[in-house]
N, C-alpha and C positions, 0 to 999 in steps of 0.2 A: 573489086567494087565493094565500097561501106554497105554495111547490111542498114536498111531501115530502122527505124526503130520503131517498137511495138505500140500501138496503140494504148493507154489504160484502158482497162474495163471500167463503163459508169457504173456510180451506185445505183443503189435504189433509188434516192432522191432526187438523184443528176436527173435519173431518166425519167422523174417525172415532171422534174422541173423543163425538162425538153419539151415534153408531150404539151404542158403548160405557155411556154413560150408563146408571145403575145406579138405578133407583127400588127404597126398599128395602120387601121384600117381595112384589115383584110379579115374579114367575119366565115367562120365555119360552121354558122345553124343548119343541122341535118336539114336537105330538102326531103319531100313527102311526093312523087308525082304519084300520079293517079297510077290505079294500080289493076289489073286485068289479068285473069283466070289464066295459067300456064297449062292450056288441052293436052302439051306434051308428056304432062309429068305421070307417073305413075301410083301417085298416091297424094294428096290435097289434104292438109293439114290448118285447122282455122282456129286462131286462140285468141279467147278473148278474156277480158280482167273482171274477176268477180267483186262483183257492188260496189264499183266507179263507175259512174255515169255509165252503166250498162246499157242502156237503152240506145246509147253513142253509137258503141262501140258496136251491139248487133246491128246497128243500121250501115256502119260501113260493112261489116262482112255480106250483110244480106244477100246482096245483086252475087259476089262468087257462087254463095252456096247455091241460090238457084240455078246458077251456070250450072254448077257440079250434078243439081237434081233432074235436069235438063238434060245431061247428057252421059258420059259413060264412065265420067272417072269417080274412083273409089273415095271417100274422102271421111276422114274424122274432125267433130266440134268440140275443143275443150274448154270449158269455163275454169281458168285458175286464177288465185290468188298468191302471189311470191311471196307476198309478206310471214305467211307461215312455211314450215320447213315439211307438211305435206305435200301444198301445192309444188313445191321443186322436186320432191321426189318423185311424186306424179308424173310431174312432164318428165323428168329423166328418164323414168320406167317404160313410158310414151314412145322418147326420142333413140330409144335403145333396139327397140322391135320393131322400127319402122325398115322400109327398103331407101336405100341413098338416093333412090331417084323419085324423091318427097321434093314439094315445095307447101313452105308456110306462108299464111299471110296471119298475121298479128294487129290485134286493135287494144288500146289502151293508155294511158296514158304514156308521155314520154318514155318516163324511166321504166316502167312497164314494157315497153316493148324491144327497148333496148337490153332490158335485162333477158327478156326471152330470147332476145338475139343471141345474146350470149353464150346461153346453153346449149343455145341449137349447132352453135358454132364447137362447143366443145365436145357436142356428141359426134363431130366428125363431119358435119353437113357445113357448107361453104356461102358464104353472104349474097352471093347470088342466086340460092335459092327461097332466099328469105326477105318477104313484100311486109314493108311494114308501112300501115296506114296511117296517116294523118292523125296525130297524139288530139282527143277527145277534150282539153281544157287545156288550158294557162300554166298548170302547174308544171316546174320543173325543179330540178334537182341540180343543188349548187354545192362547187366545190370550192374550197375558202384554201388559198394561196398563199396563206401566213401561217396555218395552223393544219392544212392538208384536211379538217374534218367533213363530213356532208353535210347539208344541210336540206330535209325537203318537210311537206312539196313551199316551196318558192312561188307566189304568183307576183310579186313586187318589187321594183328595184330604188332605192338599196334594199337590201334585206338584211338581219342581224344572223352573224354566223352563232351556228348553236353550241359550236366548240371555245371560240376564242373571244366571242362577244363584239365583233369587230361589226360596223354600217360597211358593208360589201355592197359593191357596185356590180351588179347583172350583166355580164357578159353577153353578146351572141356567139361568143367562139365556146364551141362545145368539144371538150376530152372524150373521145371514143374508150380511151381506156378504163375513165372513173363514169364514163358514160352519164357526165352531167357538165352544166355549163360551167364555166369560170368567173371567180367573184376575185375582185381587188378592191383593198379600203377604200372608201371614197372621201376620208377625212382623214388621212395621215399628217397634212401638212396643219390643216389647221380643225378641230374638232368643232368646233362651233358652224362648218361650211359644212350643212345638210340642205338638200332640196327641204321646200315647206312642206310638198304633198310628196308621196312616194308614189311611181308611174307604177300602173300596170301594166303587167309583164301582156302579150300578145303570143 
C-alpha cells in the first residue's frame, strides 16, 4: 500500500489568513448572553476596566457582587488597566494564586475583555469558566487584511487602517485569535466609490 503523503506545515500567514477567511454571509460577532453568578465555584473573580466608561462597567458587575455579598462564596474585585504592562502583571500575579476552580466575569470594553480572556486562558483556566459581559460602547478593534496591522478603538465603518492607510470596510466576522474584527478595502476597485457619511459601528 502507497504511503500517503505528508501534509505541509502552514506558515504563519497561511494560518492566519485561515483564521481570516471570509464566507460570505455567515457573520461571527461574539454573542454576550446574560450572564448569572456560578454558586458552584470556589472562588468569584470580577474585572473590570479602569477609566472607560467605568460607571458601565461596575453597573454590569454590580447585581454578581451582591449575589457574592449575599451569600457564601469568597470573591475578589479588580480594577485594571491592560494598556500598561503593570496592569498585566497584576492580573497575572492575580491569576497565578488563584485555585482552578475560579470563575471570572469581565466588563469593559470589547477588546478589554477579550484581552483578559486571554490571560486567563493562558494561566491555565478554560473559557468555560470565563462570563464576559456585554462590551460598554461601540468601540472595537480592527484588524486590516492587506497589511495585518490593528487599528483601535474603531467606532465607524469604513475606517482608515493606521498601518497601511487603506478605507477598510467593518466587518461583523470577528478573529478570536487577533481578537478584533476584520477590515477589507472598500475601495480597491475604484477609489473615488466611498459612502458620503461613514455608519456607525453598533
Amino acid at each position: 500500500m502507497q504511503a500517503s503523503a505528508e501534509k505541509p506545515e502552514l506558515t504563519k500567514s497561511e494560518l492566519t489568513r485561515s483564521d481570516l477567511e471570509l464566507v460570505p454571509g455567515v457573520k461571527s460577532r461574539p454573542q454576550y448572553p446574560p450572564v448569572s453568578l456560578n454558586s458552584a465555584t470556589q472562588h468569584q473573580i470580577f474585572i473590570t476596566q479602569q477609566d472607560v466608561e467605568r460607571d458601565k462597567a461596575d453597573a454590569l458587575l454590580a447585581p454578581l457582587i451582591a449575589a457574592c455579598n449575599s451569600g457564601d462564596s469568597s470573591f475578589d474585585v479588580l480594577t485594571i488597566g491592560l494598556s500598561a504592562a503593570n496592569g498585566i502583571e497584576e492580573l497575572s500575579t492575580t491569576l497565578a494564586g488563584l485555585p482552578l476552580s475560579s470563575s471570572f466575569y469581565v466588563a469593559g470594553t470589547e477588546a478589554f475583555i477579550w484581552d483578559v480572556a486571554k490571560l486567563i486562558q493562558d494561566a491555565g483556566f478554560i473559557m468555560e469558566q470565563i462570563h464576559l459581559l456585554p462590551p460598554v460602547n461601540n468601540q472595537r478593534r480592527l484588524f486590516c487584511t492587506h497589511c495585518y496591522e490593528i487599528t483601535e478603538p474603531v467606532t465607524q465603518s469604513p475606517a482608515v487602517c493606521s498601518g497601511c492607510g487603506r478605507n477598510l470596510l467593518v466587518r461583523d466576522h470577528f478573529s478570536k485569535i487577533h481578537r478584533a474584527y476584520v477590515g477589507v478595502q472598500i475601495d480597491a476597485e475604484d477609489p473615488a466609490d466611498l459612502p458620503e457619511k461613514a455608519e456607525e459601528l453598533s
